[in-house]
C-alpha positions in Angstrom: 19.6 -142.9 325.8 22.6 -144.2 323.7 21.1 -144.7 320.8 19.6 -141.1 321.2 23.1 -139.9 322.0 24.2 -141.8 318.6 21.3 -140.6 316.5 22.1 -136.8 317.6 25.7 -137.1 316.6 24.8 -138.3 313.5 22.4 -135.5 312.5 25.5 -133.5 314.0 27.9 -134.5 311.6 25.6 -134.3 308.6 25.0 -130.8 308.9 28.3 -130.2 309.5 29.2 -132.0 306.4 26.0 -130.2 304.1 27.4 -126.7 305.6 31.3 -127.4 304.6 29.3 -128.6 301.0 27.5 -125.6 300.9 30.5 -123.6 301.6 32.5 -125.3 298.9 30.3 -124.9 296.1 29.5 -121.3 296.8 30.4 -119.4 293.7 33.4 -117.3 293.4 34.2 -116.5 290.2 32.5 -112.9 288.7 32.0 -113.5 285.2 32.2 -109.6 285.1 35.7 -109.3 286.3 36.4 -111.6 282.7 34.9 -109.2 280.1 35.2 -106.1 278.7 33.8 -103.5 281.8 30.6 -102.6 280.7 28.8 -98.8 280.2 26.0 -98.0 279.8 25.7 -94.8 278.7 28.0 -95.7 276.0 26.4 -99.2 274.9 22.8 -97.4 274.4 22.8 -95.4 271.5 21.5 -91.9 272.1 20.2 -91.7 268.8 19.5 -94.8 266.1 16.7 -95.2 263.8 14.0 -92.6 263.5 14.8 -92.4 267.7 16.4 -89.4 269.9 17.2 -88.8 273.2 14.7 -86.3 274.4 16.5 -84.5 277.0 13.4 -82.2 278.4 11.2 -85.7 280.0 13.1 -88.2 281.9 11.3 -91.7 283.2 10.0 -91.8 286.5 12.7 -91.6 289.2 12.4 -93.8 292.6 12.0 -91.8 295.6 14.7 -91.1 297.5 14.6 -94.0 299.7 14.2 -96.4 297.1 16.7 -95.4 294.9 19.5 -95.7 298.0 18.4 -99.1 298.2 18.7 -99.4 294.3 22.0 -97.9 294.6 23.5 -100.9 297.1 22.2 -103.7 294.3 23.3 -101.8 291.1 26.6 -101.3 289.5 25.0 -99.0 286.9 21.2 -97.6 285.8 20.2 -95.7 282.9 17.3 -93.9 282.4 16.7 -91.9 279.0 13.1 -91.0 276.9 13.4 -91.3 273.4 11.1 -89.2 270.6 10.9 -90.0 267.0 9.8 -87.6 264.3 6.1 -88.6 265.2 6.4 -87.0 268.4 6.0 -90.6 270.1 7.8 -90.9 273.5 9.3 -94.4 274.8 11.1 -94.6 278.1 14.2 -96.9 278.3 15.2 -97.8 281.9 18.1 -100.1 282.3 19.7 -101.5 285.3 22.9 -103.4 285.8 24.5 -105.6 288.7 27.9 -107.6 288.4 26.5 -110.1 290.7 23.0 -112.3 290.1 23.9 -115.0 292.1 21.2 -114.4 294.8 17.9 -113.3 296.4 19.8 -110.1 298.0 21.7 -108.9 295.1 19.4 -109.7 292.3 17.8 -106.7 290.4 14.6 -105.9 291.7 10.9 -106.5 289.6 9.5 -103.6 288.0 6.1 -105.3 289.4 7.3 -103.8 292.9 9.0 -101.1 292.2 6.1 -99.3 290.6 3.6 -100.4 293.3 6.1 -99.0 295.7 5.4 -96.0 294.1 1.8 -96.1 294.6 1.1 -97.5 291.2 -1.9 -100.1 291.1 -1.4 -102.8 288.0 -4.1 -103.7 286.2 -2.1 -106.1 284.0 0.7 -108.9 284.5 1.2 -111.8 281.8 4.3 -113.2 280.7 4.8 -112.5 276.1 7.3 -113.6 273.7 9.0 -110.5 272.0 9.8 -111.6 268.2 13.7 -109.9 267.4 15.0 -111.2 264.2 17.9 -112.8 266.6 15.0 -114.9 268.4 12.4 -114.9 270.9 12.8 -112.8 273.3 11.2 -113.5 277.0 9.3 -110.3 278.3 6.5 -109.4 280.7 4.1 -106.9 279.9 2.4 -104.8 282.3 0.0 -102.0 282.5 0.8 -99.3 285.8 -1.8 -96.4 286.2 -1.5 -93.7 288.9 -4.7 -91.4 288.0 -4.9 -90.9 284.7 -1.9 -92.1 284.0 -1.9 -95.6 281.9 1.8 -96.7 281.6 2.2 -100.1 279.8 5.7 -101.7 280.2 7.7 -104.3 278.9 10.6 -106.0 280.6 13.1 -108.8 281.0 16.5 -109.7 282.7 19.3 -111.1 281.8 21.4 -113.8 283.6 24.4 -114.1 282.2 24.5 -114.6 279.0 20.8 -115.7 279.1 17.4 -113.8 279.0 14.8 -114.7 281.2 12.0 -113.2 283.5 11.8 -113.3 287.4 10.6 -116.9 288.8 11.7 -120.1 288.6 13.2 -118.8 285.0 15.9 -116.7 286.9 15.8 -118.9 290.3 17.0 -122.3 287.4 19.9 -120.2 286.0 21.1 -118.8 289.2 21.6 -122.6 290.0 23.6 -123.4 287.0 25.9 -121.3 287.4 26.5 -121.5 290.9 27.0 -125.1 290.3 29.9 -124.0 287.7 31.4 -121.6 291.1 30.4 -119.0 288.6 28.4 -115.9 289.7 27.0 -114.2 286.8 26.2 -110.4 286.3 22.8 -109.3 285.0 20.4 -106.6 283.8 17.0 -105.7 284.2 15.6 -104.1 280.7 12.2 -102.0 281.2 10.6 -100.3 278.2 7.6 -98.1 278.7 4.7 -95.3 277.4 2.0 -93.5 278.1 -1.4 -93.9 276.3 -4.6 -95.5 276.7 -4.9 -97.6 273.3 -2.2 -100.8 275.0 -1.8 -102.8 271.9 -0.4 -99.6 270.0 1.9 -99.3 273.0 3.2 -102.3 272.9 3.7 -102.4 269.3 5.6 -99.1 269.1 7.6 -100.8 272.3 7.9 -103.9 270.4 9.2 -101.7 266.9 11.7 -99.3 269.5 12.9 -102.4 270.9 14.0 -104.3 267.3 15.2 -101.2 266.3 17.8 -100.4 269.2 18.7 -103.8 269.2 19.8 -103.9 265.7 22.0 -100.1 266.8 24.1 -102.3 268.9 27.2 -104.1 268.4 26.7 -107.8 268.5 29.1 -108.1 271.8 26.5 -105.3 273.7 23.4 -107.0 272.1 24.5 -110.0 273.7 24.7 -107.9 277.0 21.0 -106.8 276.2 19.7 -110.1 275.2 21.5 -112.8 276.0 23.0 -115.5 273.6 20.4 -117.5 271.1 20.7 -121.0 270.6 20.7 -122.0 267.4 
């Protein structure tokens, strides 16, 4: 009985001690209280290469509930369709949040988000985008809803990092909550309609190089994240 008494207290104590740990090494320094406030309706050039906003079709909205949900994890979201002088459409959706640093406040996959709105995807795979800054991480996927075939192209940013949901985001939220940093974030999701997938992904991959080389290096950094090398 004594030495169970001892043992407990033990096991006491070092929880005691792991949770006063755990305490001390939350982070609580925002890295977005110690830049330049972002916007991103004036970051995302409404018109740049052979692109322009088209005011008349939007992206696909959230439903109500979802988007109040959205609303609690997001600082800012952006949603625009672009045309070029083709008459080919690409939809730009872009969501920020001043805090990463977590499960509860991280931005959401697109993966669920469409499937929440009764989207079935028919394809998943994780793709290197080619920028002349670097590689870029992305994930491609195809959403249909009838006839609708919707292939996508996405990736977040961690701080000044790009990377893709998974162990990706989950090793970079670690590092800098080891620093007592919590770092802000964005989810980038670039879409289009049409039944032939490589061509979409190769005007998303052209729309993509082409907006990114619109951008001031500071908001390109925003968009993503700092290259090594």
């Amino acid at each position: 009985m004594r030495y169970l008494n001892l043992r407990m207290l033990v096991i006491g104590a070092l929880m005691i001690g792991a949770a006063g740990l755990a305490l001390a090494m939350k982070p609580t320094h925002m890295l977005a209280e110690g830049i330049a406030k972002i916007s991103l309706e004036d970051m995302i050039p409404k018109q740049f290469a052979d692109w322009r906003v088209d005011p008349a079709i939007a992206p696909v909205v959230p439903d109500p509930a979802l988007q109040a949900n959205l609303d609690k994890l997001y600082n800012q979201t952006l949603a625009r369709t672009y045309v070029n002088g083709r008459g080919e459409r690409i939809m730009l959706s872009i969501a920020y949040g001043g805090d990463q640093s977590g499960d509860s406040t991280q931005v959401h996959r697109p993966e669920f988000c469409y499937a929440a709105q009764g989207f079935q995807l028919l394809y998943n795979v994780v793709d290197a985008l080619g920028t002349q800054y670097g590689e870029l991480p992305v994930r491609r996927l195809i959403a249909t809803q009838g006839a609708r075939k919707e292939p996508i192209t996405y990736w977040i940013t961690i701080g000044d990092k790009a990377t893709l949901p998974g162990i990706g985001r989950k090793l970079m939220q670690i590092r800098y909550g080891l620093t007592g940093k919590v770092p802000d974030g964005m989810l980038v999701r670039v879409s289009s309609i049409g039944g032939d997938t490589r061509r979409e992904y190769e005007l998303q991959n052209r729309f993509i190089n082409e907006l990114l080389a619109a951008t001031s290096p500071s908001d390109r950094v925003r968009l993503i994240g700092a290259f090594n090398g």
